[in-house]
C-alpha positions as CSV (number, residue, x, y, z in Angstrom):
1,X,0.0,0.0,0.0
2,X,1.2,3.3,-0.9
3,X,2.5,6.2,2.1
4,X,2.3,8.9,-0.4
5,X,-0.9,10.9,0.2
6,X,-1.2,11.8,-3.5
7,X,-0.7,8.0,-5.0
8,X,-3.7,6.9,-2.3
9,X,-5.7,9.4,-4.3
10,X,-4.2,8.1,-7.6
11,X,-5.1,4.5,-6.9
12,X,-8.7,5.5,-5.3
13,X,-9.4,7.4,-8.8
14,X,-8.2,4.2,-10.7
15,X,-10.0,2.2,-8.9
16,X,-13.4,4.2,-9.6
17,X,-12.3,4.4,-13.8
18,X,-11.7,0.9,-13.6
19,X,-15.2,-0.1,-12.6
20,X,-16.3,2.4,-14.8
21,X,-14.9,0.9,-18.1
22,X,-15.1,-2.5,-17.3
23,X,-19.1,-2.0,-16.8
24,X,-18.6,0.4,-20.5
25,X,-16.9,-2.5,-22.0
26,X,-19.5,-5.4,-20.6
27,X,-22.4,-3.4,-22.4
28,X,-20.5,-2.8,-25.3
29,X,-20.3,-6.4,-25.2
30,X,-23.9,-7.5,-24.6
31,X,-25.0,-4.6,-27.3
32,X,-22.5,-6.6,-29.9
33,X,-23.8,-10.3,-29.2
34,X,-27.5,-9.1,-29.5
35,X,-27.4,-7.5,-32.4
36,X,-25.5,-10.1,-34.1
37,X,-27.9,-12.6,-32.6
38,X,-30.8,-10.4,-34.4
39,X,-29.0,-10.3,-38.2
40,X,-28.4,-14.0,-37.6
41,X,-31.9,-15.1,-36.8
42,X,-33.3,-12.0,-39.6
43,X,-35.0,-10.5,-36.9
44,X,-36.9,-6.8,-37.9
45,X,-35.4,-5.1,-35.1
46,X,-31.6,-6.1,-36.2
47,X,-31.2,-2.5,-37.2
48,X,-32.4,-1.2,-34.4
49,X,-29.9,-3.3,-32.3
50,X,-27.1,-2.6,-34.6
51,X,-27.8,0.9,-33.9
52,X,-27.8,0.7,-30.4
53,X,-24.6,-1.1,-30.2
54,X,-23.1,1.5,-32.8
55,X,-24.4,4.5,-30.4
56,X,-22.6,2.7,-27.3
57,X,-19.4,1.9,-29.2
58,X,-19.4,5.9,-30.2
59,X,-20.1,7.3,-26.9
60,X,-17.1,4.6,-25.6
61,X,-14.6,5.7,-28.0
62,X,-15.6,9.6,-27.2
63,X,-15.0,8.8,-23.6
64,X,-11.7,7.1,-24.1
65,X,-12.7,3.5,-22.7
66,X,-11.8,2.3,-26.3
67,X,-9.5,3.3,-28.7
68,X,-11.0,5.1,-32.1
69,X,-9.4,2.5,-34.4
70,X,-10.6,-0.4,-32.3
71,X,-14.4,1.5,-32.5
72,X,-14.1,1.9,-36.1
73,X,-13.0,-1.7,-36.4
74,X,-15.9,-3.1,-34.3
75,X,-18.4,-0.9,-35.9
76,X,-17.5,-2.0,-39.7
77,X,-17.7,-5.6,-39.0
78,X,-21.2,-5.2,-37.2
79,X,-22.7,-3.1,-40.4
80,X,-20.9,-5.4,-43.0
81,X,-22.5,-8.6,-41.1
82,X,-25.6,-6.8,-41.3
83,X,-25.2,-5.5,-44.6
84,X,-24.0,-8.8,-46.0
């Protein structure tokens, strides 16, 4: 454990982000596998999951719980799957 009062603080704030993006990340997640769930059983509301998933992978990116690239990346393969 840390004696330096400003490296407690440190590791309390990293603590706090940590839970943060790893509950970011897990919705990001569950968004992915249920819209890919809807294109591959042709559900109507695929769009409407892709979308959603789309809008959570954008606001993670903007936030800086995921890279840009790896956002760009994730969002391309869940429109071409739909797409395709």
């Amino acid at each position: 454990m840390a004696n330096i009062k400003s490296q407690i603080k440190r590791n309390r704030q990293n603590l706090k982000r940590n839970q943060r993006n790893r509950s970011v990340r897990s919705e990001i997640n569950t968004r992915t596998r249920t819209a890919l769930d809807a294109i591959d059983d042709d559900a109507p509301d695929s769009e409407e999951a892709v979308r959603l998933a789309v809008q959570r992978i954008d606001k993670a990116a903007q936030k800086g719980v995921i890279h840009k690239n790896t956002a760009a990346r994730n969002k391309s393969r869940l429109v071409r799957k739909l797409n395709g």
